[in-house]
N, CA, C and O of each residue as an XYZ file, in Angstrom:
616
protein
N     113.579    108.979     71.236
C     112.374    108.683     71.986
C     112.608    107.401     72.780
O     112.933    106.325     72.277
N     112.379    107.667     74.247
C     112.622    106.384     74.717
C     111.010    105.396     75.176
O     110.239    106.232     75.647
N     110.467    104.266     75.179
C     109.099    103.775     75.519
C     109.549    103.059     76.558
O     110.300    102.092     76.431
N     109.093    103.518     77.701
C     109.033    103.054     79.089
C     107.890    101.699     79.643
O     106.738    101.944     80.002
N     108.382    100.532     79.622
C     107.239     99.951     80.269
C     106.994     98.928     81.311
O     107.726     97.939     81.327
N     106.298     99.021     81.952
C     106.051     98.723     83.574
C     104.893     97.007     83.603
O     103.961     96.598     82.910
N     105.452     96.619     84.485
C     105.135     95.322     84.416
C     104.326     95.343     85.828
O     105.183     95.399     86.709
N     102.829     95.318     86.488
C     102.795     95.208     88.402
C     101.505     95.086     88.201
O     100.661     95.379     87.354
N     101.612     94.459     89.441
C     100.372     93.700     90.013
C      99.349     94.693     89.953
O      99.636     95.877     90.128
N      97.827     94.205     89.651
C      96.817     95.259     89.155
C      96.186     95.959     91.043
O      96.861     95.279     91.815
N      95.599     96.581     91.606
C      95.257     96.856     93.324
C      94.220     96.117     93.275
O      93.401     96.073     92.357
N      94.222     95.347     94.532
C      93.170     94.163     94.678
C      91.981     95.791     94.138
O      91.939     97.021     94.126
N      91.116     94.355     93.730
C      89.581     94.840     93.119
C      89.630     95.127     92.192
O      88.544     94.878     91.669
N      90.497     95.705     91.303
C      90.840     95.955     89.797
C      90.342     94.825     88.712
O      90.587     93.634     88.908
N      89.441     95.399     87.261
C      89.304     94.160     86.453
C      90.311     94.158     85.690
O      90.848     95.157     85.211
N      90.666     92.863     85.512
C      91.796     93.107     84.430
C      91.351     92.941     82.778
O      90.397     92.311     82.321
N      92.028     93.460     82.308
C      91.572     94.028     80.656
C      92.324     92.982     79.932
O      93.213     92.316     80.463
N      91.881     92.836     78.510
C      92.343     92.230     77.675
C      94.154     91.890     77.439
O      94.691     90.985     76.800
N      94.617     92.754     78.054
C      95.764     93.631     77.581
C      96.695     92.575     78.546
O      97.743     91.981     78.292
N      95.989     92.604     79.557
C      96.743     91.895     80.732
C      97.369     90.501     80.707
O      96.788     89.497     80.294
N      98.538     90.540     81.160
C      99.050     89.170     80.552
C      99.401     88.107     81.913
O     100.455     88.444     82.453
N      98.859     87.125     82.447
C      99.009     85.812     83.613
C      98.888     87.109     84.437
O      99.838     87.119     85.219
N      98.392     87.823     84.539
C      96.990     88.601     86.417
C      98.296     89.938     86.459
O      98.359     90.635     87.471
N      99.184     90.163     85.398
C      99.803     91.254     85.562
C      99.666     92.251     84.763
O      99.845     92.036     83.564
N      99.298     93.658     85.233
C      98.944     94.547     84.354
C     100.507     95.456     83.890
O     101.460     95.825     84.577
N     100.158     95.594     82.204
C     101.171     96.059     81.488
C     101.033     97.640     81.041
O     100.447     98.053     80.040
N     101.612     98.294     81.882
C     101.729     99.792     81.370
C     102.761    100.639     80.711
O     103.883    100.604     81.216
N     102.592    101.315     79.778
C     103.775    101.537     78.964
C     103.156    103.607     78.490
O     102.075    104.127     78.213
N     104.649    104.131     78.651
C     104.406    105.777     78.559
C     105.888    105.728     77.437
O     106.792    104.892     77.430
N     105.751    106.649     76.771
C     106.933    107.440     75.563
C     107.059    108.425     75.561
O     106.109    109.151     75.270
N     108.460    109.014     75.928
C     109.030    110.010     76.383
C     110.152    110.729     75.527
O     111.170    110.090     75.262
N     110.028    111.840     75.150
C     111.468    112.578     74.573
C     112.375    113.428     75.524
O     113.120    114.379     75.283
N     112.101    112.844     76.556
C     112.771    113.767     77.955
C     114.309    113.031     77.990
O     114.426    111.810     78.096
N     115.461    113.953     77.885
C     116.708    112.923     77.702
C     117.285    113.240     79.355
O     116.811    114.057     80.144
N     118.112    112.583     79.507
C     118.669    112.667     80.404
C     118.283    112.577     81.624
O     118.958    113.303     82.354
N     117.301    111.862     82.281
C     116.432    111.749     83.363
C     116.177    110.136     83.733
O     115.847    109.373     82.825
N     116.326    109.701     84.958
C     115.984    108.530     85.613
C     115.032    108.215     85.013
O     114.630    108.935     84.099
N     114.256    106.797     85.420
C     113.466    106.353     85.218
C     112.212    106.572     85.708
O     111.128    106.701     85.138
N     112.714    106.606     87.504
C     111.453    106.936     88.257
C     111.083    108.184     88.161
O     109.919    108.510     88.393
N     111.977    109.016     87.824
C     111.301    110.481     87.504
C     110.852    110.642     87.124
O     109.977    111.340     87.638
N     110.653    110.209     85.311
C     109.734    109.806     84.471
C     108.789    109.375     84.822
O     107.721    109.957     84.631
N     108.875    108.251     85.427
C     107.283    107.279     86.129
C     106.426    108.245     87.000
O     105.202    108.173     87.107
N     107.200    109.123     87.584
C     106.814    109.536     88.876
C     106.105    111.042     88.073
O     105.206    111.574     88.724
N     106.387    111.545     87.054
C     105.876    112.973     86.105
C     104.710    112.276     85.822
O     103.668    112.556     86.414
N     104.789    111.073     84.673
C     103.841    110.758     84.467
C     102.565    110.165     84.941
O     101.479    110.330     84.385
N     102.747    109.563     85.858
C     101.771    109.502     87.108
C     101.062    110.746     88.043
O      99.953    110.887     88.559
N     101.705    111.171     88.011
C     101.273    113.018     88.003
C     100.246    113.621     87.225
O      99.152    114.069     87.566
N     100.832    113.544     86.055
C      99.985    113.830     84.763
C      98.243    113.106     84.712
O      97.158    113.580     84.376
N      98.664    111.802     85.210
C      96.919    111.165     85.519
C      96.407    111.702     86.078
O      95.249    111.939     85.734
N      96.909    112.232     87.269
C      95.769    112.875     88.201
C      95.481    114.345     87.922
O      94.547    115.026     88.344
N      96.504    114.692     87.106
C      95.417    116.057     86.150
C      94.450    115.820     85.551
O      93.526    116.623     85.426
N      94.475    114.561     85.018
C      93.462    114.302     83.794
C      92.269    113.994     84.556
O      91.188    114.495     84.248
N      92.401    113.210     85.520
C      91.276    113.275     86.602
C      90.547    114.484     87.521
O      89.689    114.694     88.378
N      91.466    115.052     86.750
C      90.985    116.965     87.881
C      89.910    116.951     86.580
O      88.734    116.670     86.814
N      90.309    117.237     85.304
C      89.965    117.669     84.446
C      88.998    117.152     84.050
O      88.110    117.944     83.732
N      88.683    115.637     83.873
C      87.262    114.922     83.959
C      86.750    115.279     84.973
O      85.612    115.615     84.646
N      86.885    115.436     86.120
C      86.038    116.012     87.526
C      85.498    117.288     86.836
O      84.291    117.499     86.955
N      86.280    118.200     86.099
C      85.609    119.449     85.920
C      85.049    119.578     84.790
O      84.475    120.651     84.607
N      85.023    118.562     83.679
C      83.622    118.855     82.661
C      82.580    117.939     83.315
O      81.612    117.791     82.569
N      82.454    117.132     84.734
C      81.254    116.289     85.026
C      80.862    117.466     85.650
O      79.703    117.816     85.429
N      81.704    118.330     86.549
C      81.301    119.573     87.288
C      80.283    120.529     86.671
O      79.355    120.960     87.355
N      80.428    120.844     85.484
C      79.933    121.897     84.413
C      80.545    122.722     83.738
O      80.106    123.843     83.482
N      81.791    122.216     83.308
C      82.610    123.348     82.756
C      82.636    122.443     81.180
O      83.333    122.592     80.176
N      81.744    121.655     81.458
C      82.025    120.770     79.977
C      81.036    122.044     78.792
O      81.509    122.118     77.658
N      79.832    122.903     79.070
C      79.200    123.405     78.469
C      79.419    124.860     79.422
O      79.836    124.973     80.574
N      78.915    126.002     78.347
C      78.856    127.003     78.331
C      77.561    127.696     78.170
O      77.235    128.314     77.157
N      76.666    127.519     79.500
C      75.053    127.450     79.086
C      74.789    128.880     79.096
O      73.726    129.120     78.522
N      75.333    129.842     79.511
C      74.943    131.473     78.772
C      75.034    132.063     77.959
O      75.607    131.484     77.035
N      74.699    133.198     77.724
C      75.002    133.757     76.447
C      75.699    134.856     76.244
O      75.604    135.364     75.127
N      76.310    135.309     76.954
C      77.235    136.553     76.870
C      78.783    136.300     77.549
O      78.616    135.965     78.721
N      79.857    136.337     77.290
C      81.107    135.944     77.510
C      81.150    136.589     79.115
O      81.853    135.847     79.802
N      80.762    137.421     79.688
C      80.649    137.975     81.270
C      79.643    137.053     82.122
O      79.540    137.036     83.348
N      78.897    136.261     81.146
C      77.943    135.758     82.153
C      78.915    134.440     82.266
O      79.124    133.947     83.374
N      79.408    133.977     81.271
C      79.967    132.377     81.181
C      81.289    132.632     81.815
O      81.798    131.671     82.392
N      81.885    133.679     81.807
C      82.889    134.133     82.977
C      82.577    133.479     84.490
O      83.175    132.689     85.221
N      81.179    134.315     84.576
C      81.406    134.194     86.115
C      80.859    132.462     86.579
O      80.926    132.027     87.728
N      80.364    131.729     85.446
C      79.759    130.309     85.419
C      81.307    129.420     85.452
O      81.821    128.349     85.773
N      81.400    129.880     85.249
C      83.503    129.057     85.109
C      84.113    129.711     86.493
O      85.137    129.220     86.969
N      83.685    130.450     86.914
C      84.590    130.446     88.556
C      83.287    129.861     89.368
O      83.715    129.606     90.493
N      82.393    129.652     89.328
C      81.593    128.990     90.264
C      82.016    127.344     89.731
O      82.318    126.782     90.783
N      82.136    126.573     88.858
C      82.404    125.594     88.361
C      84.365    125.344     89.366
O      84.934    124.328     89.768
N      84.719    126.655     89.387
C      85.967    126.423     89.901
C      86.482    126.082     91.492
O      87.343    125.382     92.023
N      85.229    127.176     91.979
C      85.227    127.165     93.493
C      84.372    125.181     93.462
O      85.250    124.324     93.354
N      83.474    124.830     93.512
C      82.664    123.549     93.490
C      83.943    122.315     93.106
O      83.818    121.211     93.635
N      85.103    122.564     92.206
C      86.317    121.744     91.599
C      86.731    121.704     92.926
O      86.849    120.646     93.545
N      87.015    123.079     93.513
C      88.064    123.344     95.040
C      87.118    122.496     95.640
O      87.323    121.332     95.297
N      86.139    122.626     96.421
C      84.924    121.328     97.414
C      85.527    120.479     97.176
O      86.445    120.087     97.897
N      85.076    119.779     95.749
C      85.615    118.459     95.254
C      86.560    117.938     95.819
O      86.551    116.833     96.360
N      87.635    118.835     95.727
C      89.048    118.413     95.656
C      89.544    118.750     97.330
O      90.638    118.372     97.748
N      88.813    119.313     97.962
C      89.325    119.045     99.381
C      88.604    118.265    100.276
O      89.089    117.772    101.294
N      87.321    118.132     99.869
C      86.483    117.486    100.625
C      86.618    116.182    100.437
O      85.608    115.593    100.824
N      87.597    115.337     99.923
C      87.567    113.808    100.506
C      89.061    114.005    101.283
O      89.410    113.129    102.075
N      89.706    114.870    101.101
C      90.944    115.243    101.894
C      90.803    115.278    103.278
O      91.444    114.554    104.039
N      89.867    116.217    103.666
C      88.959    116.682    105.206
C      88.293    116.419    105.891
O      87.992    116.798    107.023
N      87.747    115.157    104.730
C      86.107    115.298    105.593
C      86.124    113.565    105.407
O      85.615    112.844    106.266
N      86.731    113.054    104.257
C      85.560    111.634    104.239
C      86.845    110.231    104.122
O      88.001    110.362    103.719
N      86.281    109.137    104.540
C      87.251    108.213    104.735
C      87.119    107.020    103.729
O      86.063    107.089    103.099
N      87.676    106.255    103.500
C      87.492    104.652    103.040
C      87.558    104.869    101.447
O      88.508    105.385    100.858
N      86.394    104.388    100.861
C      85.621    104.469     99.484
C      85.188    105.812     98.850
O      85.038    106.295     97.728
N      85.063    106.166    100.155
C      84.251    107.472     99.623
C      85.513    108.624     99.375
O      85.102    109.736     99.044
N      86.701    108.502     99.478
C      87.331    109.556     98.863
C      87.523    109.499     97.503
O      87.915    110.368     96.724
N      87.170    108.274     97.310
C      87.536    107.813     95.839
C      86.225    108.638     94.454
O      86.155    108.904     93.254
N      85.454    108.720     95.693
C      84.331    109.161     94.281
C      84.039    110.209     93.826
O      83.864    111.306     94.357
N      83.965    109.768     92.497
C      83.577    110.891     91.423
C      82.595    111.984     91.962
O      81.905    111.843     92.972
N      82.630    113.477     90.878
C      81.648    113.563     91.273
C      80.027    113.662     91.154
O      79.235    114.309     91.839
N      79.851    112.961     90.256
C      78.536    112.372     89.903
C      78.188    111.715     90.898
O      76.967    111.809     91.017
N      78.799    110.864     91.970
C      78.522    110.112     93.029
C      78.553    110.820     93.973
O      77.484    110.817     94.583
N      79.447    111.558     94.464
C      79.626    112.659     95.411
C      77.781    113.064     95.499
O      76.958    113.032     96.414
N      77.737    113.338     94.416
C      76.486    114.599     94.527
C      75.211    114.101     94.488
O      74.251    114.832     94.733
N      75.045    112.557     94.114
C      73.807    111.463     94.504
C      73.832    111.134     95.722
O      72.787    111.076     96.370
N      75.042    110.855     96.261
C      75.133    110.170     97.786
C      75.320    110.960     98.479
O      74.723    110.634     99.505
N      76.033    112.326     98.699
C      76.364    113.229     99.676
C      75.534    114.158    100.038
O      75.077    114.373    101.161
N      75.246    115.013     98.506
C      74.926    116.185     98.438
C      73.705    116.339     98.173
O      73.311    117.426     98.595
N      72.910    115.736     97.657
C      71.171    115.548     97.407
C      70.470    115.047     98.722
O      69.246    114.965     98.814
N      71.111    114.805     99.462
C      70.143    114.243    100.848
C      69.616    114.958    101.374
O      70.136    116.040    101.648
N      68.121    114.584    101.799
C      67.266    115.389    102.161
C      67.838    115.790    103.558
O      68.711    115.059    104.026
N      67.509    116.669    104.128
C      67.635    117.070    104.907
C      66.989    118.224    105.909
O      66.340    118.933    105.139
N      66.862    118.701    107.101
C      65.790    119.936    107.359
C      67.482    120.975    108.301
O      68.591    120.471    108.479
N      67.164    122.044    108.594
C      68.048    122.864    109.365
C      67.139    123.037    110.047
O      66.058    123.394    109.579
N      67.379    122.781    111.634
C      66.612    123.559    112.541
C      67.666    124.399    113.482
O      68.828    124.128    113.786
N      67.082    125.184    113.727
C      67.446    126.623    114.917
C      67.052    126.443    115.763
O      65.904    126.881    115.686
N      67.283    125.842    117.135
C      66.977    125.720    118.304
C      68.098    126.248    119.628
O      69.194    125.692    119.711
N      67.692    127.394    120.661
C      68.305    127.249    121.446
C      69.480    128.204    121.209
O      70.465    128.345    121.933
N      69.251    128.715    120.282
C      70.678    129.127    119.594
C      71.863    128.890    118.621
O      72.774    129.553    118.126
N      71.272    127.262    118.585
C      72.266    126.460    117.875
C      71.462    125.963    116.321
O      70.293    126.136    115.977
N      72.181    125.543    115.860
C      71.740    124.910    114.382
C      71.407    123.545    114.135
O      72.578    123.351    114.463
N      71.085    122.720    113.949
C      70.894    121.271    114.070
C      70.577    121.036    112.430
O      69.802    121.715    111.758
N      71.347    119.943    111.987
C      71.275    119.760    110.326
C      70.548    118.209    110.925
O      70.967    117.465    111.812
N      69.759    118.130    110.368
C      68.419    116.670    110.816
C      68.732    116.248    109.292
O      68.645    116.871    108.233
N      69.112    115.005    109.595
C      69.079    113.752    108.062
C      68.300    112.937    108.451
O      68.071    112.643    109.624
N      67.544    112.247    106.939
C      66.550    111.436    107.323
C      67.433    110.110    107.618
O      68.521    110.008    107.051
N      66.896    108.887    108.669
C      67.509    108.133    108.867
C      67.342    106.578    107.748
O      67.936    105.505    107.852
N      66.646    106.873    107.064
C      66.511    105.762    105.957
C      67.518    105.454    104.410
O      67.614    104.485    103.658
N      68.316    107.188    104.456
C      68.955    107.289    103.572
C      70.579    106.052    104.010
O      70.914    105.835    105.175
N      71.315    105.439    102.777
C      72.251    104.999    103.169
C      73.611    105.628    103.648
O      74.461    105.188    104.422
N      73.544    106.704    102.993
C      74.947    107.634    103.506
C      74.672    108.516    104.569
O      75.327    109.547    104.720
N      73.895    108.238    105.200
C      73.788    109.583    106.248
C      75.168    109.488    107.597
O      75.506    110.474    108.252
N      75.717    108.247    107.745
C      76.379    107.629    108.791
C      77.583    108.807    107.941
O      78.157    109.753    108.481
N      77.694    108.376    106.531
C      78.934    108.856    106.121
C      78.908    110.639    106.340
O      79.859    111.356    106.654
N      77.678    110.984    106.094
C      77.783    112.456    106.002
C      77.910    112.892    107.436
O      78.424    113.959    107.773
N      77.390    111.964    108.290
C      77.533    112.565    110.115
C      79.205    112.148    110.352
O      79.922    112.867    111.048
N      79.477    111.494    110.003
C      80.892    111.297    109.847
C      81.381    112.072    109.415
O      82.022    112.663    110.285
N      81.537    112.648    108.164
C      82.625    114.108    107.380
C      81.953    115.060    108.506
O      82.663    115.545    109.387
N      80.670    115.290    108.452
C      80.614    116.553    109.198
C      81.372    116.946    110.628
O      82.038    117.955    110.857
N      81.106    115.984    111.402
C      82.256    115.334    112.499
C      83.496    116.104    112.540
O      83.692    117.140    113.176
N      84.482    115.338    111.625
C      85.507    115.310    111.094
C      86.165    117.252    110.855
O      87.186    117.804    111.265
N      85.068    117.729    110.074
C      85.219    119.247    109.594
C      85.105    119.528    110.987
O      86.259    119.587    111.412
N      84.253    119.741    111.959
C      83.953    120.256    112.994
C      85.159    120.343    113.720
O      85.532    121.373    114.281
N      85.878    119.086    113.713
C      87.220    118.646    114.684
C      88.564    119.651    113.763
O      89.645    119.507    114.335
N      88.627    120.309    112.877
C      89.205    121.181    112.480
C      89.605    122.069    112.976
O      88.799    122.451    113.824
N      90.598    122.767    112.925
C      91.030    124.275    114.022
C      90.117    125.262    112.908
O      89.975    124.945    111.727
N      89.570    126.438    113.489
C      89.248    127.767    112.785
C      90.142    128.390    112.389
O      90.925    128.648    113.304
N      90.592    128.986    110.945
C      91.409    129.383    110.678
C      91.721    131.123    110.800
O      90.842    131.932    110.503
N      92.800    131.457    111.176
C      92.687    133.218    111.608
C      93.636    133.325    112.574
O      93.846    134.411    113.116
């Protein structure tokens, strides 16, 4: 077994934890993988975080409970939980810039996705009207923007 451990500067804004020794954060992974570089290692296991972050994204999503009662109904509640993971997971890719790719989605869905809003049909066209008092609306006319400037796919 080899214990790998990493000595680097924490990304500005980071708190540093108990653990931390003169403003440098200490990370350490243990491995039975023989024969392999270092950074390969670093570079798997750093990998591995951002599964774990898929995976917290998808019990905040709803896949943490199983609210039906028949194994066909909780079937089809776990691919809707799956398609909403896919949103998640492309929509700060596509659509959104800065801070906001960073967020969860408990935040996603207070700041993005709950905003009031009206659809009007005018003219032929569609018009999505946000109220202007909300704070993210700049951000959501922004992603929407952004998607629009997309090629159609086909």
């Amino acid at each position: 077994m080899r214990l790998i451990v990493r000595k680097e500067r924490p990304h500005p804004g980071a708190q540093l934890r108990i653990t931390d020794a003169d403003g440098m954060r200490i990370t350490c992974f243990a491995t039975n993988t023989p024969d392999r570089p270092i950074a390969e290692l670093e570079l798997r296991h750093r990998l591995r975080a951002r599964a774990e972050d898929r995976i917290r994204a998808a019990r905040a999503t709803g896949q943490r409970n199983l609210p039906l009662h028949t194994t066909a109904q909780n079937k089809v509640w776990l691919e809707i939980v799956q398609i909403a993971l896919d949103l998640m997971a492309w929509m700060p890719m596509l659509a959104l810039t800065g801070k906001a790719r960073l967020w969860e989605p408990r935040r996603l869905r207070f700041r993005l996705l709950s905003a009031a809003g009206q659809l009007v049909t005018t003219g032929r066209r569609r018009i999505l009207r946000l109220t202007q008092h909300w704070p993210w609306t700049g951000e959501i006319t922004a992603a929407l923007e952004r998607l629009a400037l997309l090629p159609n796919p086909g």
